[in-house]
LOTIDO-301320 format. One record per residue (C-alpha): residue in three letters; x, y, z; chain; residue number from 1. Coordinates in steps of 0.1 Angstrom, whole numbers, plus 5000, padded with zeros to 4 digits. Each point is the difference from the previous one (the first is absolute). Layout:
N
> resn, c1, c2, c3, chain, resi
> ALA, X, Y, Z, A, NUM
...
//
This chain:
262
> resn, c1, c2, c3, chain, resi
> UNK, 8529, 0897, 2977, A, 1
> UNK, 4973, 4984, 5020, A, 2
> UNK, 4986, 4971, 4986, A, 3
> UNK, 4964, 4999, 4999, A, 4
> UNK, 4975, 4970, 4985, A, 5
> UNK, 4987, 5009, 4965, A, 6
> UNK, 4965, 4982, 5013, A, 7
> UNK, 4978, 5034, 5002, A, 8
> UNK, 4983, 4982, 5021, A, 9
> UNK, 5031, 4996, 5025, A, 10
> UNK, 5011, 5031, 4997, A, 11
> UNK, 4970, 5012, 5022, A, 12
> UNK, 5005, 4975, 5025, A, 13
> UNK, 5009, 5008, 5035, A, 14
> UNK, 5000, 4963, 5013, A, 15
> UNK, 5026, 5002, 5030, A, 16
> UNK, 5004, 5037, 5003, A, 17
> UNK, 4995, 5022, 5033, A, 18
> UNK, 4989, 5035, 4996, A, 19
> UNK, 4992, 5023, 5027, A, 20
> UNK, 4969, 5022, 4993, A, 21
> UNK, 4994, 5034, 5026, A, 22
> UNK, 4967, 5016, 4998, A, 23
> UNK, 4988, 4962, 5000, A, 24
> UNK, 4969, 5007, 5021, A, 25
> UNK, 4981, 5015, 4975, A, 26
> UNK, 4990, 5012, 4962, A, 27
> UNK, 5029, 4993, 4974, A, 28
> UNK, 5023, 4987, 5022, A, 29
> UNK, 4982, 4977, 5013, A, 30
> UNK, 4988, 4984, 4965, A, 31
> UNK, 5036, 5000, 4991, A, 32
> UNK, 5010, 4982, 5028, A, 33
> UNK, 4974, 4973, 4991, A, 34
> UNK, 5010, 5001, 4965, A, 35
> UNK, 5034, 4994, 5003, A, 36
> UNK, 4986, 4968, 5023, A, 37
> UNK, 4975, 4992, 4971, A, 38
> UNK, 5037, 4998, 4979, A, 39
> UNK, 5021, 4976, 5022, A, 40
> UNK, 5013, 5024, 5028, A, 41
> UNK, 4999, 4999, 5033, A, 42
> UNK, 4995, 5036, 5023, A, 43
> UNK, 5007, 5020, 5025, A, 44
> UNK, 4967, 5024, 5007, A, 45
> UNK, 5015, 5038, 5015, A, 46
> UNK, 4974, 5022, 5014, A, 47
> UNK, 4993, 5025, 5027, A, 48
> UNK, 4962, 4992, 4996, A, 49
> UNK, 4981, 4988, 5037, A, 50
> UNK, 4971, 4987, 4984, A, 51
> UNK, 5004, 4968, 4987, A, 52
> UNK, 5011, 5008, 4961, A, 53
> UNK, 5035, 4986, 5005, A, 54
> UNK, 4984, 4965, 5015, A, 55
> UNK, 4974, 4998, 4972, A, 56
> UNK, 5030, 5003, 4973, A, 57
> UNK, 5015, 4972, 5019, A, 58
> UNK, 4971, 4977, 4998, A, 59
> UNK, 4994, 5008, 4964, A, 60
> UNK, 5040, 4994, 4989, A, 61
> UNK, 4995, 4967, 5025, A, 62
> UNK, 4970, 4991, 4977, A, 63
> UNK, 5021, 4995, 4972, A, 64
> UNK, 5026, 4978, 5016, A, 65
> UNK, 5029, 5018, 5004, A, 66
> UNK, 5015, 5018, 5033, A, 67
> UNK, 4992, 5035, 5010, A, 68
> UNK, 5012, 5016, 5033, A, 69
> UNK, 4983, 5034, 5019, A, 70
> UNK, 5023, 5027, 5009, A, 71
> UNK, 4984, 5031, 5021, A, 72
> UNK, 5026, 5031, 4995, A, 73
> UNK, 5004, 5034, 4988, A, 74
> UNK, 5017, 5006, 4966, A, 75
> UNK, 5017, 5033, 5021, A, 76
> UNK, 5016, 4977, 5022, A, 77
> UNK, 5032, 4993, 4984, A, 78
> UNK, 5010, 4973, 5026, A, 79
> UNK, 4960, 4987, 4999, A, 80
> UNK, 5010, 4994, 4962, A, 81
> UNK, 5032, 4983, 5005, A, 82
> UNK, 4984, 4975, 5023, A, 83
> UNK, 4977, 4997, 4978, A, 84
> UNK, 5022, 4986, 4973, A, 85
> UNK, 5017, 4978, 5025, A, 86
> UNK, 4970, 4984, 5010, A, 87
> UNK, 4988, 4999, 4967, A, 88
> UNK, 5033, 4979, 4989, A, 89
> UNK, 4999, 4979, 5034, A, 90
> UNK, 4968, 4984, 4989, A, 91
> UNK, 4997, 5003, 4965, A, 92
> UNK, 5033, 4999, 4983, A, 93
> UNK, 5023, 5021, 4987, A, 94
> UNK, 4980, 5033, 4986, A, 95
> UNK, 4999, 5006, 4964, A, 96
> UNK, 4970, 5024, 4993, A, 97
> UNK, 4983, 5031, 5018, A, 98
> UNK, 4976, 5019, 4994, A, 99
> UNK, 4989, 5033, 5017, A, 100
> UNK, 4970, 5008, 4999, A, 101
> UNK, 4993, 5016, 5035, A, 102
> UNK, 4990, 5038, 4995, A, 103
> UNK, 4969, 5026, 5011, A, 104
> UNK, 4990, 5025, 4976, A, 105
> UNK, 4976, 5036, 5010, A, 106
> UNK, 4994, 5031, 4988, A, 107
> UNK, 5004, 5044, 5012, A, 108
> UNK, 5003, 5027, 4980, A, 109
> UNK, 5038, 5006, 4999, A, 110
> UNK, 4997, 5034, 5016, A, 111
> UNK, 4984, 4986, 5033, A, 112
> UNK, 5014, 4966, 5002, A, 113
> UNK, 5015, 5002, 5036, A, 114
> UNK, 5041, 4981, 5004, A, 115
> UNK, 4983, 4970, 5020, A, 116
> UNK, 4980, 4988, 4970, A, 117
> UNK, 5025, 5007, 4976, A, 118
> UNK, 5030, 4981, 5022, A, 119
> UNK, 4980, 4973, 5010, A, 120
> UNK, 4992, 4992, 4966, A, 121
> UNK, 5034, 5003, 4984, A, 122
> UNK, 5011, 4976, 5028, A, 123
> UNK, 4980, 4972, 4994, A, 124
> UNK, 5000, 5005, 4958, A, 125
> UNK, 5036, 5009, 4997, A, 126
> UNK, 5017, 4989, 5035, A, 127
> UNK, 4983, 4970, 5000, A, 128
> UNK, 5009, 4987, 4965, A, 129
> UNK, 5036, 5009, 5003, A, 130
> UNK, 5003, 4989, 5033, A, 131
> UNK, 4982, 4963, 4988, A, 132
> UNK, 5027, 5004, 4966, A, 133
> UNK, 5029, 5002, 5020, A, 134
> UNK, 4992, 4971, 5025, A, 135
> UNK, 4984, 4974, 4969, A, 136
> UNK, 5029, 5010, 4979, A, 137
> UNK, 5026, 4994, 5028, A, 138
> UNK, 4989, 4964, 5001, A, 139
> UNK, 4997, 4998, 4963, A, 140
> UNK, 5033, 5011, 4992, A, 141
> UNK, 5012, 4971, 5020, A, 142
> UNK, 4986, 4977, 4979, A, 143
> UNK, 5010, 5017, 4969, A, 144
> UNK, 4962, 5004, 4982, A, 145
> UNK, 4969, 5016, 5008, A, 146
> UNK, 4972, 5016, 4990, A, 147
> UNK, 4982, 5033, 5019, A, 148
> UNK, 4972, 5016, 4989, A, 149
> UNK, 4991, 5033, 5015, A, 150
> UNK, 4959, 5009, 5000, A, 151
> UNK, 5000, 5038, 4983, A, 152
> UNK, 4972, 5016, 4981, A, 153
> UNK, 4991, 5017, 4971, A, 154
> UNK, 4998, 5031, 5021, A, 155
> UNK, 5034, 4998, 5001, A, 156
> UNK, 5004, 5006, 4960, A, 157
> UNK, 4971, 5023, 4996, A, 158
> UNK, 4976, 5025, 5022, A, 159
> UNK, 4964, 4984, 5010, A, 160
> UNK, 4975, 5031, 4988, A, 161
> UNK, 4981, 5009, 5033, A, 162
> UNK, 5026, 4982, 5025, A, 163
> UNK, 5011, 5022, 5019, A, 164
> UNK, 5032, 4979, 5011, A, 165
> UNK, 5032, 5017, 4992, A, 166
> UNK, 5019, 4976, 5025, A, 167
> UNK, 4986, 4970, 4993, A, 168
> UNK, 5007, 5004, 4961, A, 169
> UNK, 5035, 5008, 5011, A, 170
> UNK, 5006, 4972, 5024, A, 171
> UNK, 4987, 4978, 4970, A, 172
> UNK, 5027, 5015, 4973, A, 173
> UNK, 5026, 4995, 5027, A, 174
> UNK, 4991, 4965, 5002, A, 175
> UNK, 5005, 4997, 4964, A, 176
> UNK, 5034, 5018, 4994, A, 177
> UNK, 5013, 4983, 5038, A, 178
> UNK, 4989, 4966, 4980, A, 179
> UNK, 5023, 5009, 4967, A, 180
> UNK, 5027, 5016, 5025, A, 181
> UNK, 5001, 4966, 5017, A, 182
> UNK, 4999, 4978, 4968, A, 183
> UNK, 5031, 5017, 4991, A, 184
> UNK, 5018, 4992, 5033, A, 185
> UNK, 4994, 4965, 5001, A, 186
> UNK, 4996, 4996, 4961, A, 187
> UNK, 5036, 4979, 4998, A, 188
> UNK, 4992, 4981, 5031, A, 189
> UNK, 4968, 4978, 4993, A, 190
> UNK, 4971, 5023, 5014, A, 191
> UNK, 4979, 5014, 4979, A, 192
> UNK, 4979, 5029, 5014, A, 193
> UNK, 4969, 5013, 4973, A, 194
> UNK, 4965, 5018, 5014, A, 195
> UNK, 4964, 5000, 4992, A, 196
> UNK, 4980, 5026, 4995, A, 197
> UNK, 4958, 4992, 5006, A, 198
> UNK, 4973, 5025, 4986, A, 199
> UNK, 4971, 5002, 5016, A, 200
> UNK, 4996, 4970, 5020, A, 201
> UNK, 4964, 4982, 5016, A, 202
> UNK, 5020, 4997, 5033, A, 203
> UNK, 4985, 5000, 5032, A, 204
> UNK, 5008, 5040, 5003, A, 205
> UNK, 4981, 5005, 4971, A, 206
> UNK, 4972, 4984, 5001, A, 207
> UNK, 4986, 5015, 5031, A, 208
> UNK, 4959, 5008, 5000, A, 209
> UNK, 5014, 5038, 5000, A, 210
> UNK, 5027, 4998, 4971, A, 211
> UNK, 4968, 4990, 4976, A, 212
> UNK, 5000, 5033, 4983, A, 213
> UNK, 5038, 5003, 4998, A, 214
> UNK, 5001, 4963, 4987, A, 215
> UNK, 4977, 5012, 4969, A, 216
> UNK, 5024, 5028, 4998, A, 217
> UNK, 5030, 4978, 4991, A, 218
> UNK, 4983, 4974, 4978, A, 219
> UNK, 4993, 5030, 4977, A, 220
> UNK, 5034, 5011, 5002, A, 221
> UNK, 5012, 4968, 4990, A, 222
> UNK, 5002, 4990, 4962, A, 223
> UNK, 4993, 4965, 5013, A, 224
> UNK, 4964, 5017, 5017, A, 225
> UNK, 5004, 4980, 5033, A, 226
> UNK, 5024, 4991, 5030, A, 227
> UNK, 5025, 4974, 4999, A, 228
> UNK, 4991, 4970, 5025, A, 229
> UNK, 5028, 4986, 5020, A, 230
> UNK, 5004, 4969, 4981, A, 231
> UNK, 5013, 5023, 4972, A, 232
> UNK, 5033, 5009, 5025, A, 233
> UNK, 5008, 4962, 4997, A, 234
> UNK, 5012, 4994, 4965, A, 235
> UNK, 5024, 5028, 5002, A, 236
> UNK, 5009, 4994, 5032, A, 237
> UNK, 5006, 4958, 4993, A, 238
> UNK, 5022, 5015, 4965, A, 239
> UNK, 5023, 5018, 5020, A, 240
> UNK, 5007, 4974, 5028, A, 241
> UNK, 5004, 4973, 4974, A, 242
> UNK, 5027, 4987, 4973, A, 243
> UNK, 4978, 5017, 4973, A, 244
> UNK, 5011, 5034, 5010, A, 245
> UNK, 5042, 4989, 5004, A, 246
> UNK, 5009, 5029, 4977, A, 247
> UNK, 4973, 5026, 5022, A, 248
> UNK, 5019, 5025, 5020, A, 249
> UNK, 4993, 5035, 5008, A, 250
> UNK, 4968, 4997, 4982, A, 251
> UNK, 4965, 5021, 5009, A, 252
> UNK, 4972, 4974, 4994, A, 253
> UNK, 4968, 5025, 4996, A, 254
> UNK, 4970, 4980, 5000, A, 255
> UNK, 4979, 5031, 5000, A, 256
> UNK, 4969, 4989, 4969, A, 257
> UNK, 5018, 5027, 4979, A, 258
> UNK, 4993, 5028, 5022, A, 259
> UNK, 5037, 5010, 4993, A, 260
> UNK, 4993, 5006, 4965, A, 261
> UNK, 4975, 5025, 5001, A, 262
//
Protein backbone atom coordinates (compact mmCIF):
# COMPACT_ATOMS: atom_id res chain seq x y z
CA UNK A 1 0.00 0.00 0.00
CA UNK A 2 1.22 3.42 -0.93
CA UNK A 3 1.31 5.70 1.76
CA UNK A 4 -0.17 8.92 1.10
CA UNK A 5 -0.46 12.26 3.65
CA UNK A 6 -4.02 12.47 5.09
CA UNK A 7 -3.47 16.56 4.70
CA UNK A 8 -6.19 17.06 1.77
CA UNK A 9 -4.37 19.65 1.14
CA UNK A 10 -1.04 17.46 0.36
CA UNK A 11 -2.65 15.08 -1.34
CA UNK A 12 -2.98 17.53 -4.32
CA UNK A 13 0.42 18.55 -4.16
CA UNK A 14 2.87 18.02 -6.97
CA UNK A 15 5.89 19.77 -5.25
CA UNK A 16 9.00 17.81 -6.87
CA UNK A 17 7.24 15.97 -9.57
CA UNK A 18 8.05 15.87 -13.49
CA UNK A 19 5.35 15.31 -15.85
CA UNK A 20 5.57 15.41 -19.50
CA UNK A 21 2.64 17.11 -21.23
CA UNK A 22 2.25 16.58 -25.51
CA UNK A 23 -0.18 18.81 -27.22
CA UNK A 24 1.53 21.45 -24.80
CA UNK A 25 1.41 24.26 -27.44
CA UNK A 26 -2.02 24.91 -27.21
CA UNK A 27 -5.85 24.70 -25.64
CA UNK A 28 -6.12 22.04 -22.66
CA UNK A 29 -2.87 20.87 -22.78
CA UNK A 30 -1.35 23.70 -22.49
CA UNK A 31 -3.37 24.88 -19.19
CA UNK A 32 -2.58 21.61 -17.88
CA UNK A 33 0.84 21.92 -18.26
CA UNK A 34 0.78 25.23 -16.39
CA UNK A 35 -1.42 23.80 -13.80
CA UNK A 36 0.51 21.07 -12.82
CA UNK A 37 3.46 24.08 -12.52
CA UNK A 38 0.86 26.17 -10.57
CA UNK A 39 0.88 22.66 -8.16
CA UNK A 40 4.70 22.13 -7.53
CA UNK A 41 5.82 20.40 -10.83
CA UNK A 42 8.22 21.04 -13.12
CA UNK A 43 7.62 20.26 -17.23
CA UNK A 44 8.50 19.18 -20.16
CA UNK A 45 6.27 21.15 -22.99
CA UNK A 46 5.72 18.37 -26.39
CA UNK A 47 4.40 20.00 -29.43
CA UNK A 48 4.57 19.94 -33.20
CA UNK A 49 3.26 23.54 -33.24
CA UNK A 50 5.82 26.37 -35.32
CA UNK A 51 4.23 29.26 -33.96
CA UNK A 52 5.28 30.11 -30.76
CA UNK A 53 2.53 28.14 -28.35
CA UNK A 54 5.10 25.72 -27.03
CA UNK A 55 7.53 28.87 -25.97
CA UNK A 56 4.62 30.84 -24.46
CA UNK A 57 3.75 27.69 -22.20
CA UNK A 58 7.34 27.81 -21.22
CA UNK A 59 7.33 31.37 -20.16
CA UNK A 60 4.13 31.00 -18.30
CA UNK A 61 5.20 27.57 -16.28
CA UNK A 62 8.71 29.78 -15.85
CA UNK A 63 6.42 32.55 -14.26
CA UNK A 64 5.56 30.44 -11.54
CA UNK A 65 9.03 29.32 -10.59
CA UNK A 66 9.38 26.08 -11.43
CA UNK A 67 11.31 24.44 -14.59
CA UNK A 68 9.72 23.76 -17.94
CA UNK A 69 11.63 22.53 -20.95
CA UNK A 70 10.31 22.85 -25.07
CA UNK A 71 10.33 19.75 -26.98
CA UNK A 72 9.35 20.17 -31.00
CA UNK A 73 8.29 16.46 -32.18
CA UNK A 74 5.64 14.40 -33.60
CA UNK A 75 3.52 12.13 -31.35
CA UNK A 76 3.84 9.50 -34.72
CA UNK A 77 7.43 9.40 -34.24
CA UNK A 78 7.90 6.61 -31.95
CA UNK A 79 11.75 7.34 -31.66
CA UNK A 80 10.84 11.37 -31.61
CA UNK A 81 8.85 10.26 -28.36
CA UNK A 82 11.50 8.21 -26.75
CA UNK A 83 13.94 11.01 -27.05
CA UNK A 84 11.58 12.87 -25.81
CA UNK A 85 11.38 11.14 -22.42
CA UNK A 86 15.13 10.94 -22.28
CA UNK A 87 15.52 14.48 -22.60
CA UNK A 88 12.79 15.13 -20.48
CA UNK A 89 14.60 12.88 -17.52
CA UNK A 90 18.16 14.38 -18.42
CA UNK A 91 16.99 17.80 -17.27
CA UNK A 92 14.20 17.39 -15.18
CA UNK A 93 14.36 14.25 -13.24
CA UNK A 94 13.20 11.07 -13.24
CA UNK A 95 9.46 11.21 -15.03
CA UNK A 96 6.54 10.50 -12.91
CA UNK A 97 3.42 11.99 -14.74
CA UNK A 98 2.21 12.44 -18.61
CA UNK A 99 -0.29 13.66 -19.98
CA UNK A 100 -1.39 13.48 -23.72
CA UNK A 101 -3.14 15.76 -24.85
CA UNK A 102 -1.87 16.22 -28.50
CA UNK A 103 -4.85 15.31 -31.01
CA UNK A 104 -6.78 17.13 -34.17
CA UNK A 105 -10.28 16.59 -34.53
CA UNK A 106 -12.68 17.30 -38.24
CA UNK A 107 -15.58 16.32 -39.73
CA UNK A 108 -17.06 14.24 -43.48
CA UNK A 109 -19.99 12.46 -43.92
CA UNK A 110 -18.83 8.80 -43.44
CA UNK A 111 -19.79 7.87 -46.94
CA UNK A 112 -17.26 10.46 -48.57
CA UNK A 113 -14.61 10.65 -46.03
CA UNK A 114 -11.55 9.77 -48.31
CA UNK A 115 -8.49 7.06 -46.39
CA UNK A 116 -6.08 10.12 -46.10
CA UNK A 117 -8.32 11.96 -43.60
CA UNK A 118 -9.38 9.17 -41.92
CA UNK A 119 -5.54 7.58 -41.42
CA UNK A 120 -4.08 10.74 -40.68
CA UNK A 121 -6.34 11.26 -37.92
CA UNK A 122 -6.24 7.85 -36.33
CA UNK A 123 -2.44 8.31 -36.41
CA UNK A 124 -2.08 11.25 -34.50
CA UNK A 125 -5.41 10.39 -31.92
CA UNK A 126 -4.59 6.72 -31.59
CA UNK A 127 -0.85 6.27 -32.77
CA UNK A 128 0.17 9.08 -31.10
CA UNK A 129 -1.18 8.31 -27.60
CA UNK A 130 0.03 4.77 -27.65
CA UNK A 131 3.12 5.49 -29.08
CA UNK A 132 3.68 8.49 -26.09
CA UNK A 133 2.11 5.44 -23.46
CA UNK A 134 4.62 3.03 -24.34
CA UNK A 135 7.72 5.47 -24.20
CA UNK A 136 6.39 7.47 -20.65
CA UNK A 137 5.47 4.12 -19.22
CA UNK A 138 8.87 2.50 -20.17
CA UNK A 139 10.53 5.05 -17.98
CA UNK A 140 7.87 4.90 -15.35
CA UNK A 141 8.03 1.37 -14.82
CA UNK A 142 11.63 1.90 -14.01
CA UNK A 143 10.85 3.71 -11.22
CA UNK A 144 8.10 1.67 -10.10
CA UNK A 145 5.09 4.57 -9.94
CA UNK A 146 3.45 6.78 -12.30
CA UNK A 147 0.71 8.41 -13.25
CA UNK A 148 -0.59 8.85 -17.34
CA UNK A 149 -3.44 10.50 -18.31
CA UNK A 150 -4.62 10.13 -21.83
CA UNK A 151 -6.81 13.35 -23.26
CA UNK A 152 -10.22 11.44 -24.73
CA UNK A 153 -13.54 12.91 -25.17
CA UNK A 154 -17.03 12.49 -24.54
CA UNK A 155 -17.37 11.72 -28.23
CA UNK A 156 -15.83 8.76 -27.33
CA UNK A 157 -18.85 7.58 -24.99
CA UNK A 158 -21.69 9.05 -26.92
CA UNK A 159 -22.45 10.43 -30.66
CA UNK A 160 -22.28 14.48 -31.04
CA UNK A 161 -25.95 15.18 -32.98
CA UNK A 162 -24.90 17.01 -36.30
CA UNK A 163 -21.07 15.81 -36.14
CA UNK A 164 -20.49 14.13 -38.77
CA UNK A 165 -17.17 12.41 -37.31
CA UNK A 166 -17.42 8.70 -37.24
CA UNK A 167 -13.49 8.45 -36.90
CA UNK A 168 -12.89 10.92 -34.60
CA UNK A 169 -15.55 9.49 -32.08
CA UNK A 170 -13.88 6.24 -32.61
CA UNK A 171 -10.35 7.32 -32.18
CA UNK A 172 -11.70 8.95 -28.95
CA UNK A 173 -13.39 5.42 -27.45
CA UNK A 174 -10.12 3.80 -28.39
CA UNK A 175 -8.30 6.10 -26.39
CA UNK A 176 -10.46 5.30 -23.56
CA UNK A 177 -10.64 1.42 -23.61
CA UNK A 178 -6.36 1.56 -24.76
CA UNK A 179 -6.33 3.73 -21.34
CA UNK A 180 -8.24 0.81 -19.14
CA UNK A 181 -6.26 -1.97 -21.33
CA UNK A 182 -3.03 -0.30 -20.19
CA UNK A 183 -4.14 0.28 -16.49
CA UNK A 184 -4.46 -3.32 -16.34
CA UNK A 185 -1.00 -4.14 -17.66
CA UNK A 186 0.93 -2.05 -15.42
CA UNK A 187 -1.83 -2.10 -12.56
CA UNK A 188 0.77 -4.40 -10.20
CA UNK A 189 3.68 -2.39 -11.21
CA UNK A 190 3.16 1.31 -9.86
CA UNK A 191 1.70 3.04 -13.05
CA UNK A 192 -1.45 3.99 -13.08
CA UNK A 193 -3.04 4.84 -16.47
CA UNK A 194 -6.94 6.57 -16.24
CA UNK A 195 -8.34 9.13 -19.21
CA UNK A 196 -10.44 12.20 -19.47
CA UNK A 197 -13.14 12.78 -21.36
CA UNK A 198 -13.85 16.91 -22.10
CA UNK A 199 -17.36 18.02 -23.45
CA UNK A 200 -17.64 20.76 -25.36
CA UNK A 201 -14.51 22.71 -24.75
CA UNK A 202 -13.87 26.90 -25.38
CA UNK A 203 -10.55 25.79 -26.99
CA UNK A 204 -8.84 27.62 -29.58
CA UNK A 205 -10.62 25.27 -32.35
CA UNK A 206 -13.73 26.24 -31.15
CA UNK A 207 -13.93 29.46 -30.68
CA UNK A 208 -13.15 30.46 -34.17
CA UNK A 209 -15.27 33.83 -35.69
CA UNK A 210 -16.84 30.95 -37.94
CA UNK A 211 -17.71 28.18 -35.22
CA UNK A 212 -20.20 31.07 -33.58
CA UNK A 213 -23.29 29.37 -34.71
CA UNK A 214 -22.05 25.79 -33.90
CA UNK A 215 -20.78 27.16 -30.43
CA UNK A 216 -24.60 28.23 -29.64
CA UNK A 217 -25.40 24.83 -30.98
CA UNK A 218 -23.51 22.97 -28.15
CA UNK A 219 -24.33 25.29 -25.20
CA UNK A 220 -27.91 24.30 -25.87
CA UNK A 221 -27.03 20.74 -26.02
CA UNK A 222 -25.50 20.96 -22.82
CA UNK A 223 -27.46 20.69 -19.51
CA UNK A 224 -24.86 22.98 -18.12
CA UNK A 225 -26.06 25.67 -21.24
CA UNK A 226 -22.41 26.69 -22.08
CA UNK A 227 -18.78 25.41 -22.92
CA UNK A 228 -16.37 24.34 -20.53
CA UNK A 229 -13.23 26.82 -20.40
CA UNK A 230 -9.81 25.22 -20.13
CA UNK A 231 -9.20 25.93 -16.58
CA UNK A 232 -12.03 23.35 -16.01
CA UNK A 233 -9.44 20.44 -17.59
CA UNK A 234 -7.15 21.32 -14.64
CA UNK A 235 -8.78 20.01 -11.55
CA UNK A 236 -9.28 16.69 -13.08
CA UNK A 237 -6.33 16.59 -14.65
CA UNK A 238 -4.15 17.76 -11.15
CA UNK A 239 -6.64 14.67 -9.28
CA UNK A 240 -5.31 12.15 -11.44
CA UNK A 241 -1.57 13.08 -11.37
CA UNK A 242 -1.66 13.50 -7.58
CA UNK A 243 -1.72 11.23 -4.23
CA UNK A 244 -5.52 12.04 -4.08
CA UNK A 245 -6.35 9.74 -6.84
CA UNK A 246 -3.71 6.60 -5.50
CA UNK A 247 -6.60 4.19 -5.69
CA UNK A 248 -7.67 5.72 -9.61
CA UNK A 249 -6.93 3.34 -12.26
CA UNK A 250 -8.61 2.56 -15.38
CA UNK A 251 -11.05 5.17 -14.62
CA UNK A 252 -13.09 7.55 -17.50
CA UNK A 253 -13.11 11.05 -15.96
CA UNK A 254 -16.14 12.72 -18.10
CA UNK A 255 -16.18 16.26 -17.35
CA UNK A 256 -18.80 16.86 -19.98
CA UNK A 257 -21.59 19.58 -17.74
CA UNK A 258 -24.00 16.50 -17.77
CA UNK A 259 -24.27 16.26 -21.41
CA UNK A 260 -23.88 12.36 -20.80
CA UNK A 261 -27.00 12.25 -18.92
CA UNK A 262 -29.38 13.39 -21.35
Amino acid sequence: MTAISLNAPALFDLSGRVALVTGAGSGIGQRIALGFAQCGADVACLDRRTDGGLSDTATMIEGTGRKAITIGADVTDRSALDRAVEETEAALGPLGIAVNAAGIANANPAEDMDEGQYQTLMDINMKGVFFSCQAEARAMLKHGKGSIINIASMSGVIVNRGLMQVHYNASKAGVIHMSKSMAMEWVARGVRVNSISPGYTATPMNTRPEMVHQTKEFESQTPMQRMASVDEMVGPAVFLASDASSYCTGVDLLVDGGFCCW
